[in-house]
N, C-alpha and C positions, 0 to 999 in steps of 0.2 A: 396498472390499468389493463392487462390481460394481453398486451400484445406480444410480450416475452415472457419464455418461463423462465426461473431460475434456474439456478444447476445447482445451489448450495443455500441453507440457509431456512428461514420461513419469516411468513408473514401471518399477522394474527389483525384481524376486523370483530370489533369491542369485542375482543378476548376467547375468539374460538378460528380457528386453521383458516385462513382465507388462498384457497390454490383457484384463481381465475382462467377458465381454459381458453377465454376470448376476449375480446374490448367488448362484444354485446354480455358475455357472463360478468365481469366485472362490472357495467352499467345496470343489470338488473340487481347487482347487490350493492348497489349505491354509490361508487366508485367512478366517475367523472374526469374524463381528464381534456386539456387544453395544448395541442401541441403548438411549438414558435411558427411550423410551417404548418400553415391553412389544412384542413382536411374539407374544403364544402364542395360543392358539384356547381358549378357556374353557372351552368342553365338552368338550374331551378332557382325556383322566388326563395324568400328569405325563411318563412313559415315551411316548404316545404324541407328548406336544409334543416333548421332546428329541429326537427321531431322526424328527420328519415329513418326510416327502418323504426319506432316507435306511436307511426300513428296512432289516433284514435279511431276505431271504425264500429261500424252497425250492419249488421247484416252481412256482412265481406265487403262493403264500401267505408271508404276512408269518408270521416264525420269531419267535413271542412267546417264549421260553426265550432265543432270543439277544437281542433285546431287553431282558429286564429284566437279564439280565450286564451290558451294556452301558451301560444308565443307573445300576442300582447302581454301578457302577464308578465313573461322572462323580460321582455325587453323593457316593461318599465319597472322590472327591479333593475336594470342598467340605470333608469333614468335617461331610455333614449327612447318612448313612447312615441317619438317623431322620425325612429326609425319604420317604413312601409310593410308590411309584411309581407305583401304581393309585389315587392320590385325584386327583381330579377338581380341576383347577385351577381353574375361579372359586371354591373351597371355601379355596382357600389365602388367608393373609394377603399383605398386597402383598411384606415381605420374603420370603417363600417363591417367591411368582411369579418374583422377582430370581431368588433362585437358581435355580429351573428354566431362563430362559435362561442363566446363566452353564453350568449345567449342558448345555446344549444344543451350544452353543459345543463344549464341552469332549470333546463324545461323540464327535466326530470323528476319527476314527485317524489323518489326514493332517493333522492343523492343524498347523501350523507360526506362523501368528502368530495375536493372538489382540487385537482392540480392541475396549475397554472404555471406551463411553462414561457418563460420571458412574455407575459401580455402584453408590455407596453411598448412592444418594439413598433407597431405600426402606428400609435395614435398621439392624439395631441393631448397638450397641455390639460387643457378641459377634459377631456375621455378619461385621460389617468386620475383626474381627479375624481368623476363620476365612478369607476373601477372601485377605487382604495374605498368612498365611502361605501359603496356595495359589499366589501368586502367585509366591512365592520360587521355592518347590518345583517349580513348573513353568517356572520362568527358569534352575535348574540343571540341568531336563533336555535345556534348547535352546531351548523355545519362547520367540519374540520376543512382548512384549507392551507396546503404543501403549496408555497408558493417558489417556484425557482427564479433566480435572477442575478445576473453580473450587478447590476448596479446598488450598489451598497446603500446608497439614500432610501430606495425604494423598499427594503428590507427594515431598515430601523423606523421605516415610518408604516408597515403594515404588520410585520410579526414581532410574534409576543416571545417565540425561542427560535435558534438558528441551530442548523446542524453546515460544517462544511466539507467536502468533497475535494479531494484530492489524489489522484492516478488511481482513483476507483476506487478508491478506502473512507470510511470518515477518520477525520483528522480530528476534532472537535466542533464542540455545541456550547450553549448554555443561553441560560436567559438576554434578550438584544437590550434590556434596558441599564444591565450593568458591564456591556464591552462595546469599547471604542471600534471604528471604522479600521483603524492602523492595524488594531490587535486581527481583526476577521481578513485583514488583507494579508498578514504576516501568518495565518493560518492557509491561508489559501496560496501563499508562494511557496513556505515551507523555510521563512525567512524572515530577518526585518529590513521592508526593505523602507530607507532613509531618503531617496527619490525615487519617484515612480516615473518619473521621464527626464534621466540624466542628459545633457545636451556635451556634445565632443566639440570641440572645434573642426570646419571641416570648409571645404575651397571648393564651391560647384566648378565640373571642370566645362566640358563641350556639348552639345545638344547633342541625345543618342537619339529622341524620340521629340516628331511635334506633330502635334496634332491640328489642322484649320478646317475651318467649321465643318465638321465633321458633321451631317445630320443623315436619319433613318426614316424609318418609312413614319414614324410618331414623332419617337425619340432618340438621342438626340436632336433638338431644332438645327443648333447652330455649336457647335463646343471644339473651343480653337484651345491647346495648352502648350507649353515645353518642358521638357522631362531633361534636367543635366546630368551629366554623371556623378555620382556622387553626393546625391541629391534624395531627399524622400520627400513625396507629394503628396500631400493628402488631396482628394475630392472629396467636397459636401455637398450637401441635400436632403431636404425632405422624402421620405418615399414620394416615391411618384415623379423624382425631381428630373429621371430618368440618366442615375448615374451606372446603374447596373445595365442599361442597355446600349450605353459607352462605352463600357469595357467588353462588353461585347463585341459591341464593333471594333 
């Protein structure tokens, strides 16, 4: 995507030298990419993140009429036309913001390939659905799409071949419609592994840490826990559910 060089190696874009010297030179040669951690500007509307630094303009003024075609357009290949284009993105929930970069990505007339790393970590049920079918749609017009992801479901239900990564190497690939889950898992450990979450026997001892209603200036409201020793705790939530600003606290 142009934001690091290589030190070793090459890349080749339909078959001639592809050396990107930025994420803007990578994007004018069709090249797209979708980081896990947001890259939009808050204070601007949704239209203006999509197409920053790519307006369209007349005379040296940015052409707001072509603008909003143009992110309309991106946002109902999402299939989220009921996304605003003039709302003001920190106003979005975090799956909205998702879409706006996917959206962004997509507003590209040149894009030709398009990477997606972890998409689906902020949205729901319904958005990942909307996604994958997009994803189709836009694989039977051409565009190539590197999609990255821990979750193996979401792999064998959108790509057609897999490559997988390990301590920086590829370890193996091949076509997802003839290898099992187990086998890409036992690539990906470097192992077979026969539980994926062995249980020990194990005696909580004394409380080291407890937590009563803990609340922040948002969040957390109210969030009371106890932590034993000897003990592993999960905490859940939805984004937004305000578990990351608990541990903060």
């Amino acid at each position: 995507a142009g934001a690091l060089k290589a030190d070793a190696g090459s890349i080749e874009l339909d078959g001639r030298p592809y050396h990107p010297a930025s994420p803007i030179d990578a994007r004018r040669q069709g090249v797209a990419m979708v980081y896990q951690e947001l890259s939009l500007a808050p204070h601007l509307t949704v239209e203006e993140n999509v197409l920053l630094g790519q307006e369209p303009g007349r005379a040296g003024l940015v052409d707001r009429r072509e603008v909003r075609v143009r992110v309309e357009r991106a946002l109902a290949q999402l299939g989220h036309g009921d996304l605003r284009p003039e709302a003001r993105v920190a106003d979005l929930s975090p799956a909205a913001q998702q879409l706006t970069e996917i959206a962004r990505a997509l507003a590209q007339s040149a894009c030709r390939v398009l990477i997606l790393d972890e998409p689906t970590s902020s949205l729901t049920a319904d958005d990942i659905e909307h996604l994958f079918v997009t994803l189709e749609r836009l694989k039977r017009k051409g565009l190539a799409v590197i999609y990255i992801s821990h979750v193996l479901e979401e792999v064998q239900r959108v790509a057609d071949r897999f490559t997988v990564l390990r301590d920086g190497e590829t370890v193996g690939g091949g076509d997802v419609a003839g290898t099992s889950a187990s086998e890409m898992v036992r690539l990906m450990a470097g192992r077979q592994l026969n539980e994926l979450f062995p249980r020990s026997a194990r005696q909580p001892g004394e409380v080291v840490l407890e937590l009563e209603e803990v609340a922040g200036f948002e969040k957390p409201r109210s969030a009371s826990l106890q932590l034993r020793r000897g003990e592993v705790l999960g905490i859940g939530g939805l984004v937004g559910a305000g578990r990351t600003e608990l541990l903060r606290a």
